[in-house]
PDB file of N, CA, C and O in Angstrom, chain B, residues numbered from 101:
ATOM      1  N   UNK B 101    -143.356  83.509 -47.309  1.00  0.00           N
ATOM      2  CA  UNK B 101    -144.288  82.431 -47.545  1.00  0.00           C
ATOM      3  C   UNK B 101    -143.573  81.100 -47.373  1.00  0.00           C
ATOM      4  O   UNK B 101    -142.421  81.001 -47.796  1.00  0.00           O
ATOM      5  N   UNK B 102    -144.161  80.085 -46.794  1.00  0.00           N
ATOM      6  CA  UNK B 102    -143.693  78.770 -46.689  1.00  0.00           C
ATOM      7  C   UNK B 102    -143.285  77.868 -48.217  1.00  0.00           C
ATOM      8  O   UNK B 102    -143.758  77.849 -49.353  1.00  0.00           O
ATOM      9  N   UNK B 103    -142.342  77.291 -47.632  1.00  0.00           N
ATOM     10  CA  UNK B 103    -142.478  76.328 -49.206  1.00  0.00           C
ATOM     11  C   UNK B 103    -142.351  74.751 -48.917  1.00  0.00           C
ATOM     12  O   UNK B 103    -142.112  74.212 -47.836  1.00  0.00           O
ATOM     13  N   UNK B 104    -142.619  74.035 -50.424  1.00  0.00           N
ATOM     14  CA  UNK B 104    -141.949  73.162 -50.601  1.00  0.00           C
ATOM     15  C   UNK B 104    -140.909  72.549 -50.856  1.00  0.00           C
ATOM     16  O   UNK B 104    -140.283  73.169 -51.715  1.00  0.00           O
ATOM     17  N   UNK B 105    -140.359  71.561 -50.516  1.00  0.00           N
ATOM     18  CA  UNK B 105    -139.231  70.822 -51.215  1.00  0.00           C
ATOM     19  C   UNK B 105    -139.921  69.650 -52.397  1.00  0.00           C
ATOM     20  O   UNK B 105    -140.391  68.572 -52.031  1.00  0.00           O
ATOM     21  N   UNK B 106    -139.883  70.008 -53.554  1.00  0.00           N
ATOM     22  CA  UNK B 106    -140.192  69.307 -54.696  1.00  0.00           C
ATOM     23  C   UNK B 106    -139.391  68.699 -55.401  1.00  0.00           C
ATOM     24  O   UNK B 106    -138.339  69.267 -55.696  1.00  0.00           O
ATOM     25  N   UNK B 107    -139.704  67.128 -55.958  1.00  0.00           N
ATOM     26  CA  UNK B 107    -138.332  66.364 -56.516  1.00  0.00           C
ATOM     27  C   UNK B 107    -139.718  65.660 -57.992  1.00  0.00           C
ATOM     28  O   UNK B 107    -140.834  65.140 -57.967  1.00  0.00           O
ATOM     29  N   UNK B 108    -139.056  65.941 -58.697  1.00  0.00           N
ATOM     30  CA  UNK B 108    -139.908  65.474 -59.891  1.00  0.00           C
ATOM     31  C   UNK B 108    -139.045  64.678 -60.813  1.00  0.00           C
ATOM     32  O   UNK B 108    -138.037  65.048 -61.414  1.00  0.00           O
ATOM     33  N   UNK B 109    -139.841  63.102 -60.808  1.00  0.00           N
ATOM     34  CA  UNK B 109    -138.845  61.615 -61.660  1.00  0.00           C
ATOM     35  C   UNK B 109    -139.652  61.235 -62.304  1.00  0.00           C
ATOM     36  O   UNK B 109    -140.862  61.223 -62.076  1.00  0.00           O
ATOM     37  N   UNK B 110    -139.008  60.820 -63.329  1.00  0.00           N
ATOM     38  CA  UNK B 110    -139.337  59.876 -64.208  1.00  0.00           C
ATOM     39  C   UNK B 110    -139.007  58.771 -64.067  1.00  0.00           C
ATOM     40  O   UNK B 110    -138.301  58.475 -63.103  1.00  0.00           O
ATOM     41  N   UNK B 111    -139.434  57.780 -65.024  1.00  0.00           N
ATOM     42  CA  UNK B 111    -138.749  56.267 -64.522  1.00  0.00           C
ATOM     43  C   UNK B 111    -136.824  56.300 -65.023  1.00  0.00           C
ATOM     44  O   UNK B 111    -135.924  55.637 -64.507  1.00  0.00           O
ATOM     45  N   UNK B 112    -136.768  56.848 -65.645  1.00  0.00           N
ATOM     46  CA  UNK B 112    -135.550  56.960 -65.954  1.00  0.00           C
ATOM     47  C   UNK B 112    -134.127  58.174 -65.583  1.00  0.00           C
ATOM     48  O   UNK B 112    -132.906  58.311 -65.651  1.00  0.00           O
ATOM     49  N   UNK B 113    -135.508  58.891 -65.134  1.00  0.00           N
ATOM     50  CA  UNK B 113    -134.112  59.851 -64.650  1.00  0.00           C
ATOM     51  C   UNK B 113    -134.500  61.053 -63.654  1.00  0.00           C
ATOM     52  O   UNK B 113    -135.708  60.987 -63.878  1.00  0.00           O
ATOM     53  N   UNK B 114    -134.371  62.291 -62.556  1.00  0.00           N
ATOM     54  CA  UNK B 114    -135.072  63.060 -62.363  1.00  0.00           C
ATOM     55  C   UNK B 114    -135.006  64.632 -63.287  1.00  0.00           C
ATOM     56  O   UNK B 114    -134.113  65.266 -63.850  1.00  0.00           O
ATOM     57  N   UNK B 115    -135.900  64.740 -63.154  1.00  0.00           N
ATOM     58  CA  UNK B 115    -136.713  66.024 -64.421  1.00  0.00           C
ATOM     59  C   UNK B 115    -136.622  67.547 -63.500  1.00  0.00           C
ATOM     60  O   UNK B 115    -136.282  68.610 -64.019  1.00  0.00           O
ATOM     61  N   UNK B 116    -136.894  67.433 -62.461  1.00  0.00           N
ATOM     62  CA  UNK B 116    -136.609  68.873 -61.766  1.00  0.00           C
ATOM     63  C   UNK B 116    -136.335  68.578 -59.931  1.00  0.00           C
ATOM     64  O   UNK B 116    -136.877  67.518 -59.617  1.00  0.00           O
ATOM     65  N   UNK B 117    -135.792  69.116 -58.994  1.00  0.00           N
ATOM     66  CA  UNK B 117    -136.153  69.235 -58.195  1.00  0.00           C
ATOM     67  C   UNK B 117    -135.733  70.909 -57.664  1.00  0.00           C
ATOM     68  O   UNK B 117    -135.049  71.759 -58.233  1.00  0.00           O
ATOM     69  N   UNK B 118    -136.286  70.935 -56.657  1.00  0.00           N
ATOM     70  CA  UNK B 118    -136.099  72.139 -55.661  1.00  0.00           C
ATOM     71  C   UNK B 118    -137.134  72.838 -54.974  1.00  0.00           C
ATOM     72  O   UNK B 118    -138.195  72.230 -54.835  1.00  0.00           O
ATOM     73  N   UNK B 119    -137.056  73.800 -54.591  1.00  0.00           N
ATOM     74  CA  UNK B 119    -138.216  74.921 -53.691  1.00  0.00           C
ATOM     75  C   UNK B 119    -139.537  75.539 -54.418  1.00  0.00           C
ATOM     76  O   UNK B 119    -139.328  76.373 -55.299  1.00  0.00           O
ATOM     77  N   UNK B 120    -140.734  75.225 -54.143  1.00  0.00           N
ATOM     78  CA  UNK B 120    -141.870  75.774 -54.717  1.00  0.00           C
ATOM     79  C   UNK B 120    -142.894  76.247 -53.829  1.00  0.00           C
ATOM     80  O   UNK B 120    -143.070  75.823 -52.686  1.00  0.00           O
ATOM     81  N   UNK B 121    -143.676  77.296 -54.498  1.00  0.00           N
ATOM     82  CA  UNK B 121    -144.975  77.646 -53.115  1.00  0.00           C
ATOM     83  C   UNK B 121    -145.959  76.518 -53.357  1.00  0.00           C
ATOM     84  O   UNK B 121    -146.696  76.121 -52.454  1.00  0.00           O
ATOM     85  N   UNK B 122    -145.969  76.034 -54.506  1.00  0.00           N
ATOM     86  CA  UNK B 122    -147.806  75.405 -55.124  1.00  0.00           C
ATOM     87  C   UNK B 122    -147.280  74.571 -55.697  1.00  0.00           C
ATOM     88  O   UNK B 122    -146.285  74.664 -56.416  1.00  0.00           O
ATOM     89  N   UNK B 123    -148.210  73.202 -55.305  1.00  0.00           N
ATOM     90  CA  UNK B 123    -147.850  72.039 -56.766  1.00  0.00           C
ATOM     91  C   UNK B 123    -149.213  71.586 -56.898  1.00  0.00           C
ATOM     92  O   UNK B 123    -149.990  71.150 -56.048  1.00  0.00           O
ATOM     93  N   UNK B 124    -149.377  71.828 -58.457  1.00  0.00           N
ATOM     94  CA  UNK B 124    -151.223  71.093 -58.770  1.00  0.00           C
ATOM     95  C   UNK B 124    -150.642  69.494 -59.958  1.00  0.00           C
ATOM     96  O   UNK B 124    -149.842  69.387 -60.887  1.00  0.00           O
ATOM     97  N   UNK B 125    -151.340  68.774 -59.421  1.00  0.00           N
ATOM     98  CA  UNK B 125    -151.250  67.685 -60.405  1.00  0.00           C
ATOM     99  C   UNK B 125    -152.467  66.862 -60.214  1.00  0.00           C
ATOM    100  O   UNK B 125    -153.065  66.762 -59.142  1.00  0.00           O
ATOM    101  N   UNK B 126    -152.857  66.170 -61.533  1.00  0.00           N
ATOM    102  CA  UNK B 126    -153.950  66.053 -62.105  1.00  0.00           C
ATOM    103  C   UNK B 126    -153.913  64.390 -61.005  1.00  0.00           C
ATOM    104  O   UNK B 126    -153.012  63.597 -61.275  1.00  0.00           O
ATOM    105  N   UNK B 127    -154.838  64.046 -59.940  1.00  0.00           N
ATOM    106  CA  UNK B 127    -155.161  63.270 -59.375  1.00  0.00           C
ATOM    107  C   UNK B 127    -156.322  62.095 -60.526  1.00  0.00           C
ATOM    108  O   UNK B 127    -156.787  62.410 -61.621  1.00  0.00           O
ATOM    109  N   UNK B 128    -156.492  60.873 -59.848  1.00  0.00           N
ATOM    110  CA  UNK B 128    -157.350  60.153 -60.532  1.00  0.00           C
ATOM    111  C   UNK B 128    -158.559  60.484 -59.852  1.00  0.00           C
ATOM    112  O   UNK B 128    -159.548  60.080 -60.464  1.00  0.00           O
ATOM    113  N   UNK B 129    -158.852  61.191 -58.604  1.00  0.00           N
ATOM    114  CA  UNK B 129    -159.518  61.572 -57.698  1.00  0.00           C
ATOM    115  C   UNK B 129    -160.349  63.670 -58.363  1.00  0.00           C
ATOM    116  O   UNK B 129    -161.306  64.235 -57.834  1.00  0.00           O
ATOM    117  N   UNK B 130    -159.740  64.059 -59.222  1.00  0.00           N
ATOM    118  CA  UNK B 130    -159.683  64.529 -59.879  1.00  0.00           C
ATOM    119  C   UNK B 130    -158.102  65.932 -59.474  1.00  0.00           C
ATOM    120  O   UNK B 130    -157.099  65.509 -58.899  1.00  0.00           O
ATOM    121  N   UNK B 131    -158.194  67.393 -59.873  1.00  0.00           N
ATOM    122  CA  UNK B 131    -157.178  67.971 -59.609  1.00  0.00           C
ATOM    123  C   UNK B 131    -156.815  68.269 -58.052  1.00  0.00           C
ATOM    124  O   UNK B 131    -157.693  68.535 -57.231  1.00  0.00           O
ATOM    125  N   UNK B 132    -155.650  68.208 -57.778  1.00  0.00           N
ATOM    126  CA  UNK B 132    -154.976  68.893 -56.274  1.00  0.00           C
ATOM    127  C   UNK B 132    -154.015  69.783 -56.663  1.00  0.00           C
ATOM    128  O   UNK B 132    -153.188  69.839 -57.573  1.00  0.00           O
ATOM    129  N   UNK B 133    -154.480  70.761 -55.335  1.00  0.00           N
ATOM    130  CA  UNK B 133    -153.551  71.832 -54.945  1.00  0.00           C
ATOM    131  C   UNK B 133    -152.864  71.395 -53.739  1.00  0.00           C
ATOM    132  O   UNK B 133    -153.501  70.996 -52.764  1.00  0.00           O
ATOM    133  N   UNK B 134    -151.193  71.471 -53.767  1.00  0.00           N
ATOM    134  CA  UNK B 134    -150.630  71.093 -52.825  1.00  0.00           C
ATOM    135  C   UNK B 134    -149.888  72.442 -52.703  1.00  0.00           C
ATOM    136  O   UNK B 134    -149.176  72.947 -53.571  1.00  0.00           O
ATOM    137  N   UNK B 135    -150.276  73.122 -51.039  1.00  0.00           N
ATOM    138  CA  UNK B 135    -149.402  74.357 -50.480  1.00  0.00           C
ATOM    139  C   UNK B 135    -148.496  73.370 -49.364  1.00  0.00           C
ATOM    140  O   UNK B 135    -148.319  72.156 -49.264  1.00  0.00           O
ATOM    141  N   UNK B 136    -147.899  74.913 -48.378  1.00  0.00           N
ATOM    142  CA  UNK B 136    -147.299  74.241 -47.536  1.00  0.00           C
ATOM    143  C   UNK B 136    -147.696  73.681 -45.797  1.00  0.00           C
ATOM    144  O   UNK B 136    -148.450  74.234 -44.997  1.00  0.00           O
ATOM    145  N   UNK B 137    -147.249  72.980 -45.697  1.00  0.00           N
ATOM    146  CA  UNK B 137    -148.110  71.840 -44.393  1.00  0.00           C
ATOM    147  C   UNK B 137    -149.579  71.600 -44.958  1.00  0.00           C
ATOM    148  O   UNK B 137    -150.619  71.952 -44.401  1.00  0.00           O
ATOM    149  N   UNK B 138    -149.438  70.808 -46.402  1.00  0.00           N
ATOM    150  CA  UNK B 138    -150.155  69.758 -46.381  1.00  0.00           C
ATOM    151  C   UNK B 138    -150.226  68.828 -45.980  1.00  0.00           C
ATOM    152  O   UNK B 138    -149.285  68.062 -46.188  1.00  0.00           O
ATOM    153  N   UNK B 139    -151.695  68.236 -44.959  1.00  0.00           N
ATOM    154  CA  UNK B 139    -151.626  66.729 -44.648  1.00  0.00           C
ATOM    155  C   UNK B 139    -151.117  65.524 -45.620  1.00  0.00           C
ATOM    156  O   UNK B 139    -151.494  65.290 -46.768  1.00  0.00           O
ATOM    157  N   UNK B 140    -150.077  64.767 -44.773  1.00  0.00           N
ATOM    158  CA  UNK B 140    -149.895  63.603 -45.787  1.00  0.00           C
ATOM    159  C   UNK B 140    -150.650  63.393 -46.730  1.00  0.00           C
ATOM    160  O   UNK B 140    -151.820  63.761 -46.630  1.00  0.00           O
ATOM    161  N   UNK B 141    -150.195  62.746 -47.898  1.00  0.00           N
ATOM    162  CA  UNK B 141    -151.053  62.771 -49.425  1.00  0.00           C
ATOM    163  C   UNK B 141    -150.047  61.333 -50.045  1.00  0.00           C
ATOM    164  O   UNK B 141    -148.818  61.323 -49.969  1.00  0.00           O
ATOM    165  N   UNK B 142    -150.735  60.385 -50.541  1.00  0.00           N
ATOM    166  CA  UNK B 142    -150.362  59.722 -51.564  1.00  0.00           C
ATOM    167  C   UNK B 142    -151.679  59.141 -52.694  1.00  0.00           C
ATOM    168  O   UNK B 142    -152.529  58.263 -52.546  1.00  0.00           O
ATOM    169  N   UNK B 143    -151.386  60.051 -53.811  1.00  0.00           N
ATOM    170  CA  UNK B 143    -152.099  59.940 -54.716  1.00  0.00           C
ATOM    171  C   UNK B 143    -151.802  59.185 -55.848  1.00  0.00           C
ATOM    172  O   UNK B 143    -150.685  59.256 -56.362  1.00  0.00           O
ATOM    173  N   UNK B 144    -152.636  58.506 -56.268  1.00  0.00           N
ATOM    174  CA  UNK B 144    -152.552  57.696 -58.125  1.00  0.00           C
ATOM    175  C   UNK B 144    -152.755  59.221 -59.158  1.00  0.00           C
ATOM    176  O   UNK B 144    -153.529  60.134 -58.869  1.00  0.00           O
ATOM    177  N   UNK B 145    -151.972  59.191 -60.220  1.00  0.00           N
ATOM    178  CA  UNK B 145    -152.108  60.600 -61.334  1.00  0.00           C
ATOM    179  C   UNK B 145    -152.578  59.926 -62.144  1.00  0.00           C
ATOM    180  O   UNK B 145    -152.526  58.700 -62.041  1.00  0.00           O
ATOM    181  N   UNK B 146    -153.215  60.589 -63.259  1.00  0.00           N
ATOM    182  CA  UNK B 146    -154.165  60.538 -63.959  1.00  0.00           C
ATOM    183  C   UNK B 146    -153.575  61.301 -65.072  1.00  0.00           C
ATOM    184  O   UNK B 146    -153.202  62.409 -64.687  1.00  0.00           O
ATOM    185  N   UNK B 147    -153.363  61.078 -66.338  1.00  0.00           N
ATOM    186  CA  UNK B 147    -152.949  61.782 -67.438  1.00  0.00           C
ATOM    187  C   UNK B 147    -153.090  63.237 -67.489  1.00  0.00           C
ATOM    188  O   UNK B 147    -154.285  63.529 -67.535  1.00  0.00           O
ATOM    189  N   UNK B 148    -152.357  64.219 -67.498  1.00  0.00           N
ATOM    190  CA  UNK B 148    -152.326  65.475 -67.595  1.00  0.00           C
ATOM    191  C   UNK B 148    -151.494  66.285 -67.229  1.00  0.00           C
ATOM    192  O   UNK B 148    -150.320  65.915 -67.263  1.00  0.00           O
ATOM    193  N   UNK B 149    -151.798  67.623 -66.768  1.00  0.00           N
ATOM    194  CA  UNK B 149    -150.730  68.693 -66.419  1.00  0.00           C
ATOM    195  C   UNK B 149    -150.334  68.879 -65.289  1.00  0.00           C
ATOM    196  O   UNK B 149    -151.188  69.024 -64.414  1.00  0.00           O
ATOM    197  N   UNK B 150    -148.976  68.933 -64.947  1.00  0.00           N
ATOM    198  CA  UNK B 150    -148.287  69.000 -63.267  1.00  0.00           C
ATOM    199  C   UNK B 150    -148.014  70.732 -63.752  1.00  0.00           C
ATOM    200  O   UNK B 150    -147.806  71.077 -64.916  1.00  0.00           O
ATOM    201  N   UNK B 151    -148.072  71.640 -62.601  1.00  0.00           N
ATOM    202  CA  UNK B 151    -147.898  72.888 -62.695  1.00  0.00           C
ATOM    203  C   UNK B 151    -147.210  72.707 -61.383  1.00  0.00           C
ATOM    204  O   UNK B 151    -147.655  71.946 -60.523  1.00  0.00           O
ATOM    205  N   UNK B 152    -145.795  73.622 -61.188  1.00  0.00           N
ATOM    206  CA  UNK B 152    -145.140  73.746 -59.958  1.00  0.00           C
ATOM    207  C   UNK B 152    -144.715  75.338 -60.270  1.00  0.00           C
ATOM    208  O   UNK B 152    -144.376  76.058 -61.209  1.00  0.00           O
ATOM    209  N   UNK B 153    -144.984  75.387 -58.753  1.00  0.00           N
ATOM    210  CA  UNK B 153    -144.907  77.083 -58.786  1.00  0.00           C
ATOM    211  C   UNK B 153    -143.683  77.493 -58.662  1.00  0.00           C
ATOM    212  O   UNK B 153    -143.818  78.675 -58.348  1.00  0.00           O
ATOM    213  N   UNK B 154    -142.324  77.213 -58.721  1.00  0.00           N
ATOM    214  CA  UNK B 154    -140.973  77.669 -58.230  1.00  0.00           C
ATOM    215  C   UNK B 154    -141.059  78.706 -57.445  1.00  0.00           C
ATOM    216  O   UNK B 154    -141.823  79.671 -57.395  1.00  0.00           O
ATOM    217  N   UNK B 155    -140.013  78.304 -56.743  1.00  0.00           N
ATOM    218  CA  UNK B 155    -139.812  79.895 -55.220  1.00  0.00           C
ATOM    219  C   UNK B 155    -139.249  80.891 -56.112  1.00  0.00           C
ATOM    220  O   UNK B 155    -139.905  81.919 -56.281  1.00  0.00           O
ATOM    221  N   UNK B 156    -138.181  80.758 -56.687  1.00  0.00           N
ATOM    222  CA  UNK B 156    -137.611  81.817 -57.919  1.00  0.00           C
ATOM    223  C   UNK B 156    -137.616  81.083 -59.395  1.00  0.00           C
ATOM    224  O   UNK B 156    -137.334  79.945 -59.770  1.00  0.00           O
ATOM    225  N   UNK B 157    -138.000  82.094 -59.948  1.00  0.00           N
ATOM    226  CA  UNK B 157    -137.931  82.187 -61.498  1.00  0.00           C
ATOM    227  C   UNK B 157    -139.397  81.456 -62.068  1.00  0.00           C
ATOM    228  O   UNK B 157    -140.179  81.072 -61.198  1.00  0.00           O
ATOM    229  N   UNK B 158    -139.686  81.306 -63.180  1.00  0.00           N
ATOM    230  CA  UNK B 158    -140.475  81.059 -63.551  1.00  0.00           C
ATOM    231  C   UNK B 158    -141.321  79.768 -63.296  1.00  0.00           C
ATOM    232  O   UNK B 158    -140.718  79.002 -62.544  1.00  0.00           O
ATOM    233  N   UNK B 159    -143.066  79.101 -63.875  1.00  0.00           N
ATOM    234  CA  UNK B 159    -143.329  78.102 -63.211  1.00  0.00           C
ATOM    235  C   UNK B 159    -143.156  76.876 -64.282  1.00  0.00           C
ATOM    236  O   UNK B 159    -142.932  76.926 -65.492  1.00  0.00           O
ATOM    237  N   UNK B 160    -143.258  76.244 -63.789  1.00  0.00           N
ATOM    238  CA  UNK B 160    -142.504  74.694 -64.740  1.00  0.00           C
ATOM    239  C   UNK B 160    -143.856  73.814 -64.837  1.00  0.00           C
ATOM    240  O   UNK B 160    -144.506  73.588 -63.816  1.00  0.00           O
ATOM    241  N   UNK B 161    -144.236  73.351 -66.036  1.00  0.00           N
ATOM    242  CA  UNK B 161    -145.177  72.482 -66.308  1.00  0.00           C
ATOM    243  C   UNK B 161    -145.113  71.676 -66.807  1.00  0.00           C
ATOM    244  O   UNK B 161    -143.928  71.694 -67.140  1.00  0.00           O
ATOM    245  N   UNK B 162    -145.704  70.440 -67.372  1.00  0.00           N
ATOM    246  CA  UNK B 162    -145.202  69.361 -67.746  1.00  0.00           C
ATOM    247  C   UNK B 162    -147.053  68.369 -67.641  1.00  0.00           C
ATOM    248  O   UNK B 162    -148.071  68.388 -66.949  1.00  0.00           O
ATOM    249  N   UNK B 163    -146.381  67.507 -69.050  1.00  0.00           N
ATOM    250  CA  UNK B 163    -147.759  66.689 -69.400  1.00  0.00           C
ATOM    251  C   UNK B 163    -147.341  65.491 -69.143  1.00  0.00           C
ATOM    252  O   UNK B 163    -146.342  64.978 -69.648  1.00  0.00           O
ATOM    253  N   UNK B 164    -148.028  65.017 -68.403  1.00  0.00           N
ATOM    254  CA  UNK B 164    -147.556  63.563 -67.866  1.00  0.00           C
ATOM    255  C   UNK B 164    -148.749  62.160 -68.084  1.00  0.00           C
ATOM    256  O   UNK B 164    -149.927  62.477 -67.925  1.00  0.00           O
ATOM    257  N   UNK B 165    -148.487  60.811 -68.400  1.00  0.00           N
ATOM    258  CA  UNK B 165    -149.350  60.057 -68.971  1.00  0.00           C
ATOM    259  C   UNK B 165    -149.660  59.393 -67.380  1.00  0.00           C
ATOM    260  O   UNK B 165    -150.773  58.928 -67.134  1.00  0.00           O
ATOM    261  N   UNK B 166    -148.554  59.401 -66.335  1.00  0.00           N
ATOM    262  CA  UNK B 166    -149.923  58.970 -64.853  1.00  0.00           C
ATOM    263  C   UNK B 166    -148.405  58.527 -63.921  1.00  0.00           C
ATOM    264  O   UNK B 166    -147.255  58.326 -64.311  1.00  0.00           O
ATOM    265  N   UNK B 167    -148.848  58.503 -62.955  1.00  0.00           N
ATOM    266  CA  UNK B 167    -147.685  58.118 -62.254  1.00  0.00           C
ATOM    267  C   UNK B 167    -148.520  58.516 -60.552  1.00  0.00           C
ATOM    268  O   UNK B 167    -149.738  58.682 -60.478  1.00  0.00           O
ATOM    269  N   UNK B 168    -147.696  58.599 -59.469  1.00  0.00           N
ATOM    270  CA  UNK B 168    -148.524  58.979 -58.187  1.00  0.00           C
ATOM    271  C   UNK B 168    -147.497  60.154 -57.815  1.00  0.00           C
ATOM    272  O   UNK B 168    -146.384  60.288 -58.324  1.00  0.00           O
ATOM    273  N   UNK B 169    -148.080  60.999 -56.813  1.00  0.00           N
ATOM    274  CA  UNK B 169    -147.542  62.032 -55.762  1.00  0.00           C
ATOM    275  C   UNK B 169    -147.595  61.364 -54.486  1.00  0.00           C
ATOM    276  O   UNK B 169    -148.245  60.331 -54.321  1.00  0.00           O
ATOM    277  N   UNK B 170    -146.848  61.996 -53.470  1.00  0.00           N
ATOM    278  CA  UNK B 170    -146.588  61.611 -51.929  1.00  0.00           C
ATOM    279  C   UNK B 170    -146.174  63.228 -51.496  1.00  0.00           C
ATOM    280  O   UNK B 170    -145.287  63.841 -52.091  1.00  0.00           O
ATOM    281  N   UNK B 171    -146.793  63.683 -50.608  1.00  0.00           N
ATOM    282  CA  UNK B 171    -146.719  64.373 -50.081  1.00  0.00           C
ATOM    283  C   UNK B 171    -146.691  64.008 -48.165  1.00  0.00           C
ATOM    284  O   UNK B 171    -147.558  63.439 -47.501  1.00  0.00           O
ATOM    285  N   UNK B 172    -145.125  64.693 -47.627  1.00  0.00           N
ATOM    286  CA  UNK B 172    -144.975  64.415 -46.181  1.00  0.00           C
ATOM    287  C   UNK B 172    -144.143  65.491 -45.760  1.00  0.00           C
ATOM    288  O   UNK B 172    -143.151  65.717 -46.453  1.00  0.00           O
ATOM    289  N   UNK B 173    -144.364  66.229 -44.711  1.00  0.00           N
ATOM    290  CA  UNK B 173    -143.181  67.429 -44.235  1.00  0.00           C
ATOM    291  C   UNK B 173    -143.113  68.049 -45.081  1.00  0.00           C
ATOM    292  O   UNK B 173    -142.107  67.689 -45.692  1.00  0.00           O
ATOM    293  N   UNK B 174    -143.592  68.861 -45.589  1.00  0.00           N
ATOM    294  CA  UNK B 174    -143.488  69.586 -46.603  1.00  0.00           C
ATOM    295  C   UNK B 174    -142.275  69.163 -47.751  1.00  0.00           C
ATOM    296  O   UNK B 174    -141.572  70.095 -48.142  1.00  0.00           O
ATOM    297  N   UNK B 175    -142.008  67.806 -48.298  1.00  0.00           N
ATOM    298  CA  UNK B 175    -141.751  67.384 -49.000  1.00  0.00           C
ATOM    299  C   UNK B 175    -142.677  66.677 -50.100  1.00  0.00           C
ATOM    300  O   UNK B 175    -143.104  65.556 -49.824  1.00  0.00           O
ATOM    301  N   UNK B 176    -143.118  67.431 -51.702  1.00  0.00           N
ATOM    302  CA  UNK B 176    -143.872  66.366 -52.397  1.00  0.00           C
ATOM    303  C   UNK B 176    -143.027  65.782 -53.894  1.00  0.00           C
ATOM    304  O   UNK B 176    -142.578  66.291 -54.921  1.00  0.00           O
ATOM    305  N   UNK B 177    -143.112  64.721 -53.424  1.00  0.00           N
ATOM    306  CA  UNK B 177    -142.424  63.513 -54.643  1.00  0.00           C
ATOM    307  C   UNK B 177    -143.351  63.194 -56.021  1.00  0.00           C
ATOM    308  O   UNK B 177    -144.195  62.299 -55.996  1.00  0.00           O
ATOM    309  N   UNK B 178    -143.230  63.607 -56.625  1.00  0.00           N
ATOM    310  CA  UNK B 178    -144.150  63.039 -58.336  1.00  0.00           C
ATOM    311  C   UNK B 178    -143.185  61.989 -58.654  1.00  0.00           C
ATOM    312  O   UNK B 178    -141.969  61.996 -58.459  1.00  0.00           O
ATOM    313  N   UNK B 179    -143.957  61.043 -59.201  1.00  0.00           N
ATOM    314  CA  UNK B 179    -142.930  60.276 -59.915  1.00  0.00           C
ATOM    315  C   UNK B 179    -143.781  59.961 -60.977  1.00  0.00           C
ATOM    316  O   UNK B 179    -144.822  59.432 -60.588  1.00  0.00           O
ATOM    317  N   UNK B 180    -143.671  60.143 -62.482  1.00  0.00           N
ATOM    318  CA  UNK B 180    -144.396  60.212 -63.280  1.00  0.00           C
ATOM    319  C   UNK B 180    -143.896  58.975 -64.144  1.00  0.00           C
ATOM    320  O   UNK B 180    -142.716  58.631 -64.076  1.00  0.00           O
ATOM    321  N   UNK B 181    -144.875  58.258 -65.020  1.00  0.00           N
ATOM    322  CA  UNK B 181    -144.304  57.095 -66.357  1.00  0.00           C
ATOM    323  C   UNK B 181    -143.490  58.225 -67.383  1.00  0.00           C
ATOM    324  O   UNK B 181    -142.264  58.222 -67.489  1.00  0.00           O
ATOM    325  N   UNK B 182    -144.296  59.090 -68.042  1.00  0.00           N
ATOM    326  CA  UNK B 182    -144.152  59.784 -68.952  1.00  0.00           C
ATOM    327  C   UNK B 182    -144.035  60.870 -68.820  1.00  0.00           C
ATOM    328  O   UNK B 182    -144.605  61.188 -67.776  1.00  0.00           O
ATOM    329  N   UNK B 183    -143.438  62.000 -69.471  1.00  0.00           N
ATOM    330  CA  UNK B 183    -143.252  63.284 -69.234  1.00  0.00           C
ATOM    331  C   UNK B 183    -142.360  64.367 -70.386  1.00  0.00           C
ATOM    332  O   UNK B 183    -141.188  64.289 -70.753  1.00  0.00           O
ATOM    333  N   UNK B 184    -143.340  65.280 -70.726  1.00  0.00           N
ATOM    334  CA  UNK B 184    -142.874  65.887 -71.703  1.00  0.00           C
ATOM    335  C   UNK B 184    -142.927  67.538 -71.400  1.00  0.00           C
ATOM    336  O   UNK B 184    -144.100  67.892 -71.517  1.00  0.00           O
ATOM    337  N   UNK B 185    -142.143  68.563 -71.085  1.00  0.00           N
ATOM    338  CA  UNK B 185    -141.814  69.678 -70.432  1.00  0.00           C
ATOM    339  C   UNK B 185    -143.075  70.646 -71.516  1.00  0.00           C
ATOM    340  O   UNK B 185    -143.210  70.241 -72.671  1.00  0.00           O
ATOM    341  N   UNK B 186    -143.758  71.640 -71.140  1.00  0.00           N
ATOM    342  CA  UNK B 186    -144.471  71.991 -71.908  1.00  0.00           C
ATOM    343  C   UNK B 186    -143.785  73.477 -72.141  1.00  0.00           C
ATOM    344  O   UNK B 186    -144.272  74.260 -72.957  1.00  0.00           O
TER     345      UNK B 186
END
């Protein structure tokens, strides 16, 4: 299966990066599913849950108060205000 390259920041520091099949995060537009060779994407977030699917080991979630995604080349960037690992 194809993947992503996922890098997940905060304003202060980064919180995860690496290889995933799926990234859903809560859009102001409402939720997205990001697989792989998604069309470019830059979204505003909206308070809630980022779910990333990891290529290995378990999936990583996290409650976030808003921040945007960018999705390009199968690279997607979160950069969140707030963030608390659930």
């Amino acid at each position: 299966m194809a993947e992503l390259s996922v890098d997940l920041v905060s304003r202060d520091r980064k919180v995860w990066s690496g290889a995933a099949t799926q990234v859903s995060a809560p859009s102001a537009d409402g939720q997205i599913g990001i697989l792989a060779n998604h069309t470019p994407l830059l979204a505003v977030l909206r308070p809630g849950t980022i779910k990333v699917e990891t290529a290995s080991g378990p999936a990583l979630e996290a409650q976030v108060t808003g921040g945007f995604v960018s999705v390009d080349n199968n690279l997607v960037t979160l950069v969140v205000d707030e963030i608390s690992l659930v």
